[in-house]
N, C-alpha and C positions, 0 to 999 in steps of 0.2 A: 439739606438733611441727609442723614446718611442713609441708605438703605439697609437691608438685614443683614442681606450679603457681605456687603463691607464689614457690617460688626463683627460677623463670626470670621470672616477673613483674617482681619485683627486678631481676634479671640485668638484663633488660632497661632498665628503668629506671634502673640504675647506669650502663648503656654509651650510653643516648640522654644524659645527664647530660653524661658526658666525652664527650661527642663535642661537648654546647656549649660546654663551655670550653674547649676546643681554636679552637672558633670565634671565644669569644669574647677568643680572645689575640691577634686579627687584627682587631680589630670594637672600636668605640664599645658602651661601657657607659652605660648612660643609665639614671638611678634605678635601679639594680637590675638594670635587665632587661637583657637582650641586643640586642643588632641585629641581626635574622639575616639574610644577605647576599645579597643577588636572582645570578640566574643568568638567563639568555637562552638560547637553543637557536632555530635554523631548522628545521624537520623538513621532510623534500624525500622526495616521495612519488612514484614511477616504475612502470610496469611490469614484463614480464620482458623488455621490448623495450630497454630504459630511456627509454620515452617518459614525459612528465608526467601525473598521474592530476589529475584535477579534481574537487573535490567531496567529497574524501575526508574524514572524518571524523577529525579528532585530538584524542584526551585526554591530557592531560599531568597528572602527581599530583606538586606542589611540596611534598616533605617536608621540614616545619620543624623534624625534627628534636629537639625540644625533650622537657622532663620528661615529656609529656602527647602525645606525636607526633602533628602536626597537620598532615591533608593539602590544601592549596590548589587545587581542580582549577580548569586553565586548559584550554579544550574551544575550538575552531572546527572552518571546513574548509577545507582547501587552494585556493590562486587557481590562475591557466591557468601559472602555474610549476610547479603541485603542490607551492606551498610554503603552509606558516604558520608563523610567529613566534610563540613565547610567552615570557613572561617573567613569573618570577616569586620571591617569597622562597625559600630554599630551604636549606636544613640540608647538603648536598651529596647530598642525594638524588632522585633525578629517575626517577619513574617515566612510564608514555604505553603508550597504546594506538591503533591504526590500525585504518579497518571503513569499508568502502562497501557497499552492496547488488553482488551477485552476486561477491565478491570474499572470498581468505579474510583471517582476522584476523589481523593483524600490529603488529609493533611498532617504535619507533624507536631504531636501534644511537646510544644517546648517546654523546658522549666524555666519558671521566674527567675531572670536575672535579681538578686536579693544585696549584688558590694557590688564593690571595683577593688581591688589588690594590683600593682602596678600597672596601672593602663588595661587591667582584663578584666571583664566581668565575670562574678562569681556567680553560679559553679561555672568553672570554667571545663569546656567541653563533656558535659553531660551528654546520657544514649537519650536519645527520643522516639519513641516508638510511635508505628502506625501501624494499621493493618486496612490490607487491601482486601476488598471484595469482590467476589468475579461475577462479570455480569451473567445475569442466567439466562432464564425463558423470559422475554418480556412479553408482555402483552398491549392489546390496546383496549382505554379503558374509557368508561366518562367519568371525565377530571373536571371539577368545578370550585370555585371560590365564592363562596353563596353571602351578598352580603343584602338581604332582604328585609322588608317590612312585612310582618305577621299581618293578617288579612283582620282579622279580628282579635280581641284580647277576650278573654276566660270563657273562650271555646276551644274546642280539637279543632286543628290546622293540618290537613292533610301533607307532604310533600312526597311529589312523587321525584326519585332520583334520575330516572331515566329520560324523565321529559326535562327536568332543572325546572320545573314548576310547583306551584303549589295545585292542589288538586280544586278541580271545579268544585265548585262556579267562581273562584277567586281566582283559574288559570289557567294552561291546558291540561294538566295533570290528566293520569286515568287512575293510578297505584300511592295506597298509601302507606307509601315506605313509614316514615318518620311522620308522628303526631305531635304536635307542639300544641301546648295549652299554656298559654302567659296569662299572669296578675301583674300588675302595678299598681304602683302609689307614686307620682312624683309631686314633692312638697317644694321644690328646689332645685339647682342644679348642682348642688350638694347635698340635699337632702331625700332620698329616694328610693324606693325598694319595691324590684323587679324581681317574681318569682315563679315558676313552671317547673315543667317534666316534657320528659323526650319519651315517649313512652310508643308501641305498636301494635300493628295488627293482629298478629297472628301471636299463640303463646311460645313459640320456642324463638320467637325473633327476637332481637338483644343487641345492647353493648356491650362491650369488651375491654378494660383497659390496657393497654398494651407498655409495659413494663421501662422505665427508662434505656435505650439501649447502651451496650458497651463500646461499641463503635461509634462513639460522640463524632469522633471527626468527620466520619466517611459518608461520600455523598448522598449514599443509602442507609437508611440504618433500621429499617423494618426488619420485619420474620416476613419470608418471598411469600411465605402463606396464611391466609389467615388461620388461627384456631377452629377445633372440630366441637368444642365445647367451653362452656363458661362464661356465656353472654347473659348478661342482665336485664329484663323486661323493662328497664323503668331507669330514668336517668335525671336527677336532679338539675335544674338552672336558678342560677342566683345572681344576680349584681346590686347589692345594697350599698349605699352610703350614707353615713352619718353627716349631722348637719355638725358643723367649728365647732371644735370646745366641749363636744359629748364625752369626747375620751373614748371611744368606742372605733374598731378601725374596721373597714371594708368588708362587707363579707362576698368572695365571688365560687362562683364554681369553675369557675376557667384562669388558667396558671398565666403568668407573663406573657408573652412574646418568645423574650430570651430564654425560657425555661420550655422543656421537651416535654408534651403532651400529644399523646395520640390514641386513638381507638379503631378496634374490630368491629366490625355491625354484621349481621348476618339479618335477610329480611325476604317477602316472599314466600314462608317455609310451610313447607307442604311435609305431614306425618303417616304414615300408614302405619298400624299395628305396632306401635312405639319405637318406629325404625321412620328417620327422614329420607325422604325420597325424592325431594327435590328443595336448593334453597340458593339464593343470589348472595355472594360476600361482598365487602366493601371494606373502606380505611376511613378515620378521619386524623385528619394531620393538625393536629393543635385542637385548642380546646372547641366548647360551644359556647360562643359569647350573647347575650343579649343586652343591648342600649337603650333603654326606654325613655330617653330625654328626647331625640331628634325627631322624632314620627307621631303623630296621635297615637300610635298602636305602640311597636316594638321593636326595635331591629332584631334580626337576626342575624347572626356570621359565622359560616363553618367551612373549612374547606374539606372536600369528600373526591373518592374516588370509588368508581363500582362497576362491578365486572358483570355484565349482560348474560354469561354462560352461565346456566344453571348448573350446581355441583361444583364448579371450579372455585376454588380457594386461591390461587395465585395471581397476584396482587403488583407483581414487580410491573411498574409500567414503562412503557413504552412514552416517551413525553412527546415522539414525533408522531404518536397516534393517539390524538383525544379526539373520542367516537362525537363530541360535541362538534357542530361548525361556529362560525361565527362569534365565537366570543372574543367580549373586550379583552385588552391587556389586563385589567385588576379581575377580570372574574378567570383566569387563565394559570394555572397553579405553572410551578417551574421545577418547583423539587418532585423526583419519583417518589 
């Protein structure tokens, strides 16, 4: 019997396959073999000014795409344009990577290869731009990837951030950052509907959504600081499904995986005379997901980051310094 590995092995090998004679329906046959078709690309490297970065570091991986997927690296640095030119064979795939000292990693937005015109793909040598980010202040934070069971369903669930607990007598917790209160119904494992609020203690504490950023590519892509205002007391969760054939499609409150979702939370908050005088910030990176099939109760999954100083808003972390000890590999986030 085969195992899985194998199968996708194959898979794979079947679809790098057609994907050269697809090529090679556009391309010179020679003995046998193929010609695989070069591609050109400009890579133009800016700041967040859009001034020209000098010096920058670009790898490019020309995938030839072939039975045996063979990658070409073509590496320089950018000139006083902040550009480099590479060129090379290329299957229609075009990997690259961007890196200067005190800068974070990024990469270069290629354009879709869309022909081939004599052995090149078209457009052939397009600008591609990136922008680097310089690193700032960092800090050190507690970074956590929280994939937990809710202690009870349709009550308040304390969590406290600092500790990565839930608050007693369900943990160590002392601070109820984030109050979770979940409903379910599971009729199925397609049929099911899972619904709550992220809601807090204090009335100026809040989410915040934090807006798709422009620098898709780059390693970082937050504001260094959180927001001084516009957090919202009250935060909707949803995971419903429809049983076959209702004609009715998903309802969730948390976006893909592949899709950019993030938020601000401010919590803690202390008021004097309608002026704040003391409050703890925080991020969360992707959405709040809850599972209500695997557990009596409910999963929860959020990944968060929170700064212990009271009053400080800067958020750039430090990833060699999470105030956490001990944690596992999955509960251990990787991106700042």
């Amino acid at each position: 019997m085969q195992t899985s590995e194998n199968m996708k092995t194959k898979l794979l090998l079947f679809l790098c396959a057609c994907a050269l004679l697809a090529v090679a329906a556009t391309t010179n046959v020679i003995v046998g073999k193929y010609e695989v078709p070069k591609a050109k690309v400009t890579a133009r490297v800016v700041d967040e000014s859009g001034m020209p970065i000098i010096s920058a570091n670009i790898h490019f991986a020309f995938a030839t795409a072939t039975s045996s997927t063979q990658v070409a690296p073509v590496q320089g640095i950018t000139d006083d344009s902040g550009e480099f030119v590479a060129e090379g064979h290329c299957g229609g795939m075009l990997g690259s990577r961007v890196t200067k000292d005190g800068y974070y990693e990024s990469a270069v937005n290629i354009p879709k290869f869309v022909d081939l015109q004599d052995g090149k793909w078209q457009p052939w040598n397009p600008t591609a731009m990136t922008v680097l980010r310089p690193i700032g202040k960092l800090v050190a934070l507690y970074a956590k990837r929280v994939q937990t069971q809710i202690p009870v369903l349709d009550k308040p669930c304390g969590y406290d951030l600092e500790a990565g607990d839930w608050v007693m007598p369900y943990g160590k917790g002392m601070k109820k950052d984030f109050i979770f209160t979940i409903h379910k119904d599971v009729r199925g494992m397609q049929d099911y509907d899972a619904q709550g609020e992220l809601t807090f203690v204090n009335p100026l504490d809040g989410l915040q959504d934090v807006p798709k950023p422009a620098v898709a590519y780059s390693e970082y892509k937050w504001e260094r600081q959180a927001s001084e205002y516009g957090y919202e007391a009250k935060f909707q969760l949803r995971n419903t499904w429809f049983p076959s054939g209702s004609g009715k499609k998903p309802i969730r409150s948390f976006k893909k995986e592949t899709e950019w979702e993030g938020y601000f939370f401010r919590v803690r908050t202390v008021e004097q005379a309608g002026k704040i005088v003391s409050a703890h910030y925080g991020k969360i990176r992707g959405g709040i997901e809850i599972e209500p099939r695997e557990t009596p109760t409910c999963t929860v999954i959020f990944t968060y980051y929170f700064n212990p100083t009271p009053n400080d808003r800067n958020l750039e972390w430090d990833t060699k310094r999470n105030l956490f000890g001990g944690l596992t590999d999955t509960e251990t986030p990787r991106e700042p």
